[in-house]
MIFI-586026 format. One record per residue (C-alpha): residue in one letter; y, z, x. Coordinates in pm, whole numbers, padded with zeros to 5 digits, always signed. Layout:
// MIFI-586026
AYZX/...
// end
This chain:
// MIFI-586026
X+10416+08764+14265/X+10144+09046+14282/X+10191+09369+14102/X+10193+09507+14446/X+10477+09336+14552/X+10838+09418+14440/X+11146+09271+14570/X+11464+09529+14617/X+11475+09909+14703/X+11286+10153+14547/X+11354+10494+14512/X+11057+10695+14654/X+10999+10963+14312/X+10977+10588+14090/X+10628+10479+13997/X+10510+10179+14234/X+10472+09856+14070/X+10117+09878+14045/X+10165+10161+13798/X+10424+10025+13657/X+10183+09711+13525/X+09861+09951+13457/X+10101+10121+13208/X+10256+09827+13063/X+09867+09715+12977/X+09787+10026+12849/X+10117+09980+12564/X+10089+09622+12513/X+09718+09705+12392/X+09758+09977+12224/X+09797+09997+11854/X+10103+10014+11817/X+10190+09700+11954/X+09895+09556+11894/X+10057+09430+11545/X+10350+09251+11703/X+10272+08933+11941/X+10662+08948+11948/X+10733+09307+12029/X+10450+09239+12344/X+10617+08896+12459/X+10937+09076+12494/X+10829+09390+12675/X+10648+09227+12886/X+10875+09019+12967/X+11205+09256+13066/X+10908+09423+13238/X+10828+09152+13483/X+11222+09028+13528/X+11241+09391+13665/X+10923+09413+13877/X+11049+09097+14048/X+11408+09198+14102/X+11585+09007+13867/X+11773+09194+13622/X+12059+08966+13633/X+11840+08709+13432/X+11831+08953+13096/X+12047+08828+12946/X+12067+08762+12555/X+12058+08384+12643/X+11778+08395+12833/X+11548+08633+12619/X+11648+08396+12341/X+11541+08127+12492/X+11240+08241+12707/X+11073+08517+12421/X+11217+08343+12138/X+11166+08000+12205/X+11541+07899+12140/X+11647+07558+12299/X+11888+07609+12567/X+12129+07381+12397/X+12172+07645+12074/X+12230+07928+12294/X+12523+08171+12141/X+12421+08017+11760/X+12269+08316+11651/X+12059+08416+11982/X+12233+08732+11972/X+12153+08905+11655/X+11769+08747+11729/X+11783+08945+12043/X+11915+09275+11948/X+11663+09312+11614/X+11407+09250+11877/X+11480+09486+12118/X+11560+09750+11845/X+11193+09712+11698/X+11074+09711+12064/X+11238+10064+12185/X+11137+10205+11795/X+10763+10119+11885/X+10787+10243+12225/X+10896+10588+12061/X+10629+10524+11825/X+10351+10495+12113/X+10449+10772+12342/X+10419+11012+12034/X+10106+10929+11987/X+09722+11136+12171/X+09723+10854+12398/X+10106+10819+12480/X+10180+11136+12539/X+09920+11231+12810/X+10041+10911+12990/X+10175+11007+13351/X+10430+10681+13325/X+10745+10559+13074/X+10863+10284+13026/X+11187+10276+12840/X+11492+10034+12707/X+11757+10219+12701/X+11973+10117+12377/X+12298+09844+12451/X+12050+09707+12707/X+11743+09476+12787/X+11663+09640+13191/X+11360+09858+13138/X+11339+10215+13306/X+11011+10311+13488/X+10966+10666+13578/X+10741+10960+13573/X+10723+11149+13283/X+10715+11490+13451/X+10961+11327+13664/X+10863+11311+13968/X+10499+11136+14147/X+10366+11488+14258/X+10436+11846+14233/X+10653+12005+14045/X+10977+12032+14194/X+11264+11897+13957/X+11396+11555+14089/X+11807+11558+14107/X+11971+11275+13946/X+11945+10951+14073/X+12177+10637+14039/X+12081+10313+13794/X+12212+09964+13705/X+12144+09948+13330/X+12234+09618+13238/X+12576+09498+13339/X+12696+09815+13317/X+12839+10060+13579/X+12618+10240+13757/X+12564+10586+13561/X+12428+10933+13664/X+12092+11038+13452/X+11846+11336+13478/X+11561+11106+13380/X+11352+11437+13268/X+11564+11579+13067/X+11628+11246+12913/X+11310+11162+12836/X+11260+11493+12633/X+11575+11429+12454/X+11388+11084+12346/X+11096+11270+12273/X+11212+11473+12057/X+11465+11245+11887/X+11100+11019+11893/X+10947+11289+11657/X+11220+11364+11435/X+11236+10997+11327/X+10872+10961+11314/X+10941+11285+11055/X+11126+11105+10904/X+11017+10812+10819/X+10641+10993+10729/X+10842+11156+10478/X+11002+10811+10323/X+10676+10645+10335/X+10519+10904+10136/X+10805+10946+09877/X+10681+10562+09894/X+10425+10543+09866/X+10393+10847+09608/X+10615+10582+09342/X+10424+10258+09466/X+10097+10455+09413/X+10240+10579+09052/X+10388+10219+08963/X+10026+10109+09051/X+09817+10332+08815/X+10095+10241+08531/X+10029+09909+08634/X+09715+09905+08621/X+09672+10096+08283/X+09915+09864+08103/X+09626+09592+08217/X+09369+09778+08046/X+09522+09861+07740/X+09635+09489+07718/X+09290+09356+07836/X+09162+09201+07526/X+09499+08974+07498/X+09546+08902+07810/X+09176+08754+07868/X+09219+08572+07530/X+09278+08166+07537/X+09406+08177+07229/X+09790+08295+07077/X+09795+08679+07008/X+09902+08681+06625/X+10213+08911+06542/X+10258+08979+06188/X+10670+09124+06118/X+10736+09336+05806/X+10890+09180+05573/X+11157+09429+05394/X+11247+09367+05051/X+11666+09329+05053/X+11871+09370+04744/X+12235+09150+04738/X+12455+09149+04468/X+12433+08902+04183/X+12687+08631+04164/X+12831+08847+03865/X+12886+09123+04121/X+13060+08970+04370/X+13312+08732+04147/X+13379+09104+03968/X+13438+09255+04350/X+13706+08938+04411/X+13866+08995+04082/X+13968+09342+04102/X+14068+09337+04477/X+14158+08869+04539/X+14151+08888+04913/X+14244+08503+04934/X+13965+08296+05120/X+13654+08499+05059/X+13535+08635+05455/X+13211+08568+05589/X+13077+08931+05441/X+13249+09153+05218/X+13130+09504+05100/X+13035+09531+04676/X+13358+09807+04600/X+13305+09828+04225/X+13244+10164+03973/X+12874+10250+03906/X+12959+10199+03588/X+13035+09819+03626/X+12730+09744+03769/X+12370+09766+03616/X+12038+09673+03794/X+12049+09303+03715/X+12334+09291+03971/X+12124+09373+04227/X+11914+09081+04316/X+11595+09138+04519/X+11513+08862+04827/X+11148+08845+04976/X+11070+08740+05309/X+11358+08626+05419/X+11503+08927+05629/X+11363+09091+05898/X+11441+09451+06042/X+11613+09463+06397/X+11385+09691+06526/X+11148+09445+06407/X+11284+09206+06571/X+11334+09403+06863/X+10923+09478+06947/X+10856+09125+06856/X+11074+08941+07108/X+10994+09242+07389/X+10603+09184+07352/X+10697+08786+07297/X+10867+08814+07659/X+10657+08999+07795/X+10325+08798+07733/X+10552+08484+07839/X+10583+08599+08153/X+10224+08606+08204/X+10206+08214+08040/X+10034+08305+07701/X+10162+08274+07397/X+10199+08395+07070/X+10227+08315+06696/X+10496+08503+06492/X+10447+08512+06109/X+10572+08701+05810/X+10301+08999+05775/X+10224+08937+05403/X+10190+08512+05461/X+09918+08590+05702/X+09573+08504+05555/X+09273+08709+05642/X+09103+08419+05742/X+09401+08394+06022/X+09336+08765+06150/X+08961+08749+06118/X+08855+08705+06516/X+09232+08696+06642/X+09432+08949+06881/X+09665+09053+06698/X+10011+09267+06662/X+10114+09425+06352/X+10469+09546+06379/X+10605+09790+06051/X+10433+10027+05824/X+10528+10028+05461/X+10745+09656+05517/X+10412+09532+05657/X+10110+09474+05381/X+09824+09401+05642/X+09970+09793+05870/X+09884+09932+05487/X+09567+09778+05446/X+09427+09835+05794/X+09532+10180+05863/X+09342+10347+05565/X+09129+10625+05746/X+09349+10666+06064/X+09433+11027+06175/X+09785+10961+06171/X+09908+10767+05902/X+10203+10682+05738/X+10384+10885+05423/X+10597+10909+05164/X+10699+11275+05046/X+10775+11367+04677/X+11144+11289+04714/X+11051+10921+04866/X+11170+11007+05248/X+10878+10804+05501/X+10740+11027+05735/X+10380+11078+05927/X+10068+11300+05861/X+09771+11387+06028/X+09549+11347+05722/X+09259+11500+05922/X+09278+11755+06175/X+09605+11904+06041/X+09672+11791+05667/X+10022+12039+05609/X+10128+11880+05965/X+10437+11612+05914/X+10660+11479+06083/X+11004+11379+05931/X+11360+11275+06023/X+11697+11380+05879/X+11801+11065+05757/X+12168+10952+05574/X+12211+10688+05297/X+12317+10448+05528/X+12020+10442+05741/X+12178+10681+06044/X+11968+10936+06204/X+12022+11141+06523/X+11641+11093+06606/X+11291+10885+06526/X+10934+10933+06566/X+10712+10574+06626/X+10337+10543+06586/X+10126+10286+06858/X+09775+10241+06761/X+09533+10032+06950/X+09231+09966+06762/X+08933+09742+06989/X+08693+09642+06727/X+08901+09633+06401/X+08818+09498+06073/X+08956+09148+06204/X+08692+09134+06427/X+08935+09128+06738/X+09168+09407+06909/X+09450+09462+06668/X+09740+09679+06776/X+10005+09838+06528/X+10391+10005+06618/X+10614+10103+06342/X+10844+10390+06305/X+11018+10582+06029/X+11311+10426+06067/X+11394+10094+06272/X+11458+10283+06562/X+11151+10426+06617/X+11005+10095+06566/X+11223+09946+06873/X+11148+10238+07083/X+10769+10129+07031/X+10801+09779+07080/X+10976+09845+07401/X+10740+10078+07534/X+10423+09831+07448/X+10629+09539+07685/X+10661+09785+08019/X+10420+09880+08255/X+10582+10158+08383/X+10667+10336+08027/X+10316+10260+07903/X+10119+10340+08176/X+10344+10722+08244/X+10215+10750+07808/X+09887+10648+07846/X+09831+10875+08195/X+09871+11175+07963/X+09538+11093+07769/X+09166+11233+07831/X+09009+10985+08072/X+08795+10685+07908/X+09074+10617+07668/X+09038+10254+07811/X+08763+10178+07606/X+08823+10323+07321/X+09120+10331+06982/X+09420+10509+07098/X+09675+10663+06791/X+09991+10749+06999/X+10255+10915+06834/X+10532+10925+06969/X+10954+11112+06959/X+11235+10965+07030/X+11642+11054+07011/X+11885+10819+06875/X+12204+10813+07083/X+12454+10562+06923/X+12208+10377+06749/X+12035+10251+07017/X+11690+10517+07061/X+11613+10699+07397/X+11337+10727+07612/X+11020+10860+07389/X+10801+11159+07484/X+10456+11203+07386/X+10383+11427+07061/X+10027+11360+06951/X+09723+11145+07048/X+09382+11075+06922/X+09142+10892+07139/X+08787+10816+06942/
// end
């Protein structure tokens, strides 16, 4: 059948069928469908059914099986749902196109109404020439009952519920993009700062403090049972005797055998981390690593005083590590601001209500390769640190607060953090050096 031709009445303000198929070119080429072969084969489609008079054949079944390529022997497995998505993302990118320069100068629509799959054709100022109003005029949508509808005031109604959605959904694509753009940059400055390592073949090196724990001689504990016999000894039991019953001998001191949990913590975060990229690493005890081991390796140093090779390496750093005249840890800038510290209310038992953490990334070290160090006052800070080196999105939001070019160079971060039931918060950025 010709464009020309069109089987049925038609009412004398519609747009002939020749219209009808310039128009349908001009959308199926546009842009906006231009993306979709799917989106096309079903508009143009519904489009012809209707141009030849035969409405009754859209049907779910027979867009299913016709657009969709279904086999007529699966119809009503699914066809349905297949349908509908279809001829929601069709009437959303006809909304799409007639908001658009090119759209909205266009002297036809073509619309599908929603519930239904028989396209309307009309003017857009509503009628074919001048400018008297049209009065309603009667329509089969679908299988429905025939229904009365003021095509131009429809149509504005759909334009303008067309450009609040388009509002809308500009607005969620920037909000977004604005976090995909953000997660990107993080992204992509967690790469650089991890360069070195991640373009090595070989095992980055992480070297663990190794604290030095005292337990009670076997002395102390058989004079613990005998003044309070608890039966079968448990699997721990706390040392509950008078100072004066004890003397230092009880106190036995055990090297390399222990390691701190937030030690353990920033080793098995980075360890993760780099496994999910497929390289690998080498965990030792800091002070049974040989120099001959570090010389030329990427390496990870995690404590400061628990950690021999953190001492040894960090002599002339900015920021370095402390101990006051009363023997509490805390951090210095030695250069720019020698009275600056930074300290931590701390209890006997190790609590404290916050933490401060120092990450320095050093490219050419003494090792000869890039050798990175995270240690805190206290074990929480060290956590926070280790944490913070294994995600893009926390080490990227740190390092986009330093003066551009950092990626080349040695970063000291330093680095606050709040301890909320032992377990530290979110850190915030204190002090930097970049050199």
């Amino acid at each position: 059948m010709h464009a020309g031709e069109t089987v049925g009445a038609r009412a004398a303000d519609s747009p002939t069928p020749d219209e009808i198929q310039a128009q349908l070119q001009l959308i199926l080429s546009s842009p906006v469908f231009h993306g979709s072969k799917r989106c096309q084969q079903f508009l143009e489609y519904v489009c012809e059914k209707a141009l030849c008079g035969e409405t009754g054949a859209l049907k779910e079944k027979s867009i299913a099986i016709e657009v969709f390529g279904r086999r007529p022997d699966a119809a009503g497995q699914g066809e349905d749902t297949i349908v509908r998505v279809g001829a929601r993302e069709v009437r959303k990118r006809l909304a799409q196109y007639y908001v658009t320069p090119e759209g909205s100068s266009t002297p036809i629509l073509i619309a599908l109404a929603p519930g239904a799959y028989v396209p309307e054709f009309h003017y857009a100022s509503g009628v074919k020439t001048g400018a008297v109003r049209p009065t309603p005029v009667e329509v089969h949508v679908g299988d429905a009952p025939k229904e009365s509808i003021d095509f131009g005031q429809r149509w504005r109604s759909w334009r303008l519920l067309a450009a609040i959605c388009c509002l809308l959904i500009v607005a969620v694509a920037a909000v977004v993009l604005a976090k995909r753009t953000s997660s990107d940059a993080g992204g992509m400055a967690f790469q650089r700062f991890w360069a070195p390592v991640f373009q090595s073949a070989q095992p980055l090196l992480i070297g663990v403090g190794h604290p030095i724990v005292y337990l009670p001689s076997h002395r102390a504990t058989l004079l613990n049972e005998q003044r309070k016999p608890s039966g079968d000894l448990p699997a721990q039991r706390r040392i509950e005797l008078p100072a004066n019953e004890l003397d230092g001998s009880d106190m036995v001191p055990v090297e390399n055998q222990f390691v701190g949990f937030g030690d353990m913590v920033a080793a098995n975060a980075v360890t993760q981390m780099l496994a999910r990229r497929s390289l690998g690493v080498r965990v030792m005890f800091a002070n049974s690593i040989p120099f001959a081991d570090l010389s030329g390796s990427q390496a990870y140093l995690i404590g400061s005083f628990s950690n021999q090779w953190t001492v040894e390496l960090s002599r002339g750093w900015r920021f370095q590590f402390r101990w006051t005249k009363d023997r509490h840890p805390i951090f210095v800038d030695v250069q720019a601001h020698p009275a600056r510290e930074w300290s931590i209310p701390s209890e006997d038992n190790g609590s404290t209500p916050e933490d401060y953490s120092l990450i320095c990334r050093v490219r050419n070290s003494p090792t000869g390769g890039m050798l990175i160090v995270s240690a805190g006052i206290k074990q929480f800070g060290t956590e926070a640190a280790g944490r913070i080196l294994a995600d893009p999105r926390s080490l990227g939001s740190i390092l986009s607060k330093l003066p551009k070019g950092w990626e080349d160079k040695n970063l000291q971060i330093l680095l606050h953090t709040r301890v909320l039931g032992n377990t530290p918060a979110q850190p915030e950025l204190v002090a930097w050096q970049v050199w």
